[in-house]
Each structure stands twice: as C-alpha cells, then as structure tokens.
C-alpha positions as CSV (number, residue, x, y, z in Angstrom):
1,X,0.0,0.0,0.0
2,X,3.2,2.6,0.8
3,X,4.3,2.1,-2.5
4,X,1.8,2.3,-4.5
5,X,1.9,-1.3,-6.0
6,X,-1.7,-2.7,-5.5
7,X,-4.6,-3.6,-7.6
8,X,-6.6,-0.1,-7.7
9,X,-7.1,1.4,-10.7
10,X,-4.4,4.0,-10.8
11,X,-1.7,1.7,-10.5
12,X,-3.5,-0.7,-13.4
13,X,-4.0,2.7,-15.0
14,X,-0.4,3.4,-14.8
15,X,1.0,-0.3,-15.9
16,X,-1.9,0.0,-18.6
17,X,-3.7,-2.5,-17.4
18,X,-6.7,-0.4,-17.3
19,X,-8.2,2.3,-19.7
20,X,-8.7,4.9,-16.7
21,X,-8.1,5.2,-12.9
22,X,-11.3,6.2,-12.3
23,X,-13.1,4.7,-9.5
24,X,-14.3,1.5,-10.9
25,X,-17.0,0.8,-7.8
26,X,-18.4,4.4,-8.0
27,X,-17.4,5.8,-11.0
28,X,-15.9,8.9,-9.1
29,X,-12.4,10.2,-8.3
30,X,-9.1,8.6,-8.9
31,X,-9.3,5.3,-7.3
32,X,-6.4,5.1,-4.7
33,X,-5.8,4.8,-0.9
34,X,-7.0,8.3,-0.4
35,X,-9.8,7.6,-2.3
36,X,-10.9,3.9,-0.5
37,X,-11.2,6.7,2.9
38,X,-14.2,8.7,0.9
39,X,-15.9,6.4,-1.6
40,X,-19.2,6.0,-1.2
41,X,-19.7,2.4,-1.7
42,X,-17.7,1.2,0.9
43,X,-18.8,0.2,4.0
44,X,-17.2,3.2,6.2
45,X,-18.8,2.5,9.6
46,X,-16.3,0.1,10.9
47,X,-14.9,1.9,13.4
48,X,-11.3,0.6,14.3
49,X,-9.1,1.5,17.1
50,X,-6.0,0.9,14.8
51,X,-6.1,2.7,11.6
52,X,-4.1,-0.1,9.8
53,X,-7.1,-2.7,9.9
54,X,-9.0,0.1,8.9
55,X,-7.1,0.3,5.7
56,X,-6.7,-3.3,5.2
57,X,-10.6,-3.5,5.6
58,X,-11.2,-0.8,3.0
59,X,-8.5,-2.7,0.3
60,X,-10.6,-6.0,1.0
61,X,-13.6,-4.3,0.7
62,X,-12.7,-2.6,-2.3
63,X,-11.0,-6.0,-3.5
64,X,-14.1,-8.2,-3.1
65,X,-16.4,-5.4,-5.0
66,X,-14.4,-5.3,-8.0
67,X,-14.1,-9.3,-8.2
68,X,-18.0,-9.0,-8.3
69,X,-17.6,-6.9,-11.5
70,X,-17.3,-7.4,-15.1
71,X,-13.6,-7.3,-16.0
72,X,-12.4,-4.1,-18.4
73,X,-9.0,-3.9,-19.4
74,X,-6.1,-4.2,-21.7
75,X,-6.3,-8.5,-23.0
C-alpha cells in the first residue's frame, strides 16, 4: 500500500492495465488509498481502534467489489 503497487485502478492505470483510474466501484475520483477513505460504496462504519485494519478492511472491501464486476482492461 506505501508504494503504490496494489490492484486499484491508478496503479493498473499506470501499468496499462486499465483504460482509466477512475473509481471503478463508484465511478468517481481517482481510485487510490485516499480515495478507498471517501468512496461512497464502501462500508465506512467500521470503526477501528488501529487505523491499519481500517485500511486493510477498506483494500478487501474494495477488492471483493471489484471481483464482483465485469472485468475491463487491456487483454
């Protein structure tokens, strides 16, 4: 997550993996960390006393959600 090498869509964006890094769950904003803290489709109300399982909660989240989806992409 530090460096930047993970599977949201502006790193696939910037491997071209992926057309654009927009949000791919809701179509808003540049889909990265920062992003996972304000996008609307993930399930914010966990509320975590350590902000690292907040983070890995919002990258599973996010993860699981974009499994669910129709794949877009380069191949």
């Amino acid at each position: 997550m530090r460096i930047e090498h993970d599977y949201l869509a502006a790193h696939l964006h910037r491997i071209n993996v992926l057309p654009s890094q927009e949000c791919q769950l809701c179509d808003y904003g540049t889909m990265n960390a920062e992003h996972l803290r304000t996008c609307p489709v993930l399930d914010l109300s966990k509320n975590y006393q350590k902000s690292i399982f907040k983070k890995a909660h919002l990258y599973r989240s996010a993860r699981h959600l974009m499994v669910q989806q129709p794949r877009v992409g380069v191949g």
